[in-house]
C-alpha positions as CSV (number, residue, x, y, z in Angstrom):
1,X,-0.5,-13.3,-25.7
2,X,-4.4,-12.6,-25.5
3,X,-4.4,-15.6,-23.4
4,X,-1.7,-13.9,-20.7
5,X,-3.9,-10.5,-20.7
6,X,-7.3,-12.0,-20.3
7,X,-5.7,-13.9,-17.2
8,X,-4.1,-10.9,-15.6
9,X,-7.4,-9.1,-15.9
10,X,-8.8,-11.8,-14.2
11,X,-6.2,-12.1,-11.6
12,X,-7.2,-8.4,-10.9
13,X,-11.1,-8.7,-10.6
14,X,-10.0,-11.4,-8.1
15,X,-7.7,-9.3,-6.1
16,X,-10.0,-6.7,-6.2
17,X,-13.2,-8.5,-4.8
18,X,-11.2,-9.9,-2.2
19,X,-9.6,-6.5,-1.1
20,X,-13.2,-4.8,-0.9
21,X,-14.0,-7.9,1.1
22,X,-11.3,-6.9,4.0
23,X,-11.6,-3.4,3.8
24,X,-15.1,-4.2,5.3
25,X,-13.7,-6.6,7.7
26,X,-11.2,-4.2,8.4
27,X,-13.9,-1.0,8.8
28,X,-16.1,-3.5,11.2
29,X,-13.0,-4.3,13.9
30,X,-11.9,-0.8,13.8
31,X,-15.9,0.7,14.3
32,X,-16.1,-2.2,17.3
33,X,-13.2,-0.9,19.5
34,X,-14.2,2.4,18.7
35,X,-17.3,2.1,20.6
36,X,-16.5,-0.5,23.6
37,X,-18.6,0.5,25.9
38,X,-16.0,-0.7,28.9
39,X,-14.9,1.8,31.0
40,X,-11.5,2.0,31.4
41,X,-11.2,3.9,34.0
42,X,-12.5,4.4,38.1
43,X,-12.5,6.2,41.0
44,X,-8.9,7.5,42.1
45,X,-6.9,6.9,38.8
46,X,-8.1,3.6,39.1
47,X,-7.2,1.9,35.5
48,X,-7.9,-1.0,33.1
49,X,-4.5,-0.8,31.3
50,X,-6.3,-2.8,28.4
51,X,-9.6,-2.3,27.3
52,X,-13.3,-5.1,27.2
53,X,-11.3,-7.8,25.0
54,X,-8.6,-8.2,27.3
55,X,-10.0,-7.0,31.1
56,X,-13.1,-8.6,31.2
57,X,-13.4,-11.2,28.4
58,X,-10.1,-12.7,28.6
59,X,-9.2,-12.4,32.3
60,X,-11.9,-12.6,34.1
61,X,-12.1,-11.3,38.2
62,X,-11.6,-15.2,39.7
63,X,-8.1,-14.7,37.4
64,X,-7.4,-12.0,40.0
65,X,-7.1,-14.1,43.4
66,X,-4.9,-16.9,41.7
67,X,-1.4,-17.6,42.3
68,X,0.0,-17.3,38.4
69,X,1.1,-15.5,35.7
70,X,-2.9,-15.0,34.7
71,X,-3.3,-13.5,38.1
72,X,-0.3,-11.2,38.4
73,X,-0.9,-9.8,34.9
74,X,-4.6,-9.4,36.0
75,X,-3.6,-7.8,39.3
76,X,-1.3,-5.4,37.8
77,X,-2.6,-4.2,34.6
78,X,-6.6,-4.7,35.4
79,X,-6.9,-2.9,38.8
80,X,-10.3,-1.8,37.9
81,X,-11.6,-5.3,36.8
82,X,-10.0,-6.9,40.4
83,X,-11.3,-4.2,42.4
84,X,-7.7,-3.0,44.2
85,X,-9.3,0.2,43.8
């Protein structure tokens, strides 16, 4: 029995540790899309529908001239990004 206790207290420490450690991973994404610096938004109610991580880092603007999927999600949710302001 003292065997079974001092493993759940360990078990615990363990989960503990490694709960603090995402809680900070956690606080660090949330503080990062917080503060994108991107604007979102232009001239004329010109909008990025998505914000840095999607319009600008994932498609790019040569993803807004091409014949595909990539380019008519670009084209239609990153107006600002493809200029079709």
């Amino acid at each position: 029995m003292k065997y079974l206790a001092v493993l759940f207290i360990a078990l615990l420490g363990v989960v503990m540790i490694s709960g603090s450690v995402m809680e900070d991973d956690l606080y660090e994404l949330v503080r990062e899309f917080a503060n994108d610096p991107a604007p979102r938004h232009g001239r004329n109610g010109c909008v990025n529908r998505f914000a840095k991580n999607i319009c600008g880092d994932l498609v790019s603007q040569k993803n807004c001239r091409a014949a595909s999927r990539m380019g008519r999600f670009a084209r239609q949710h990153c107006q600002f990004l493809c200029g079709l302001c």
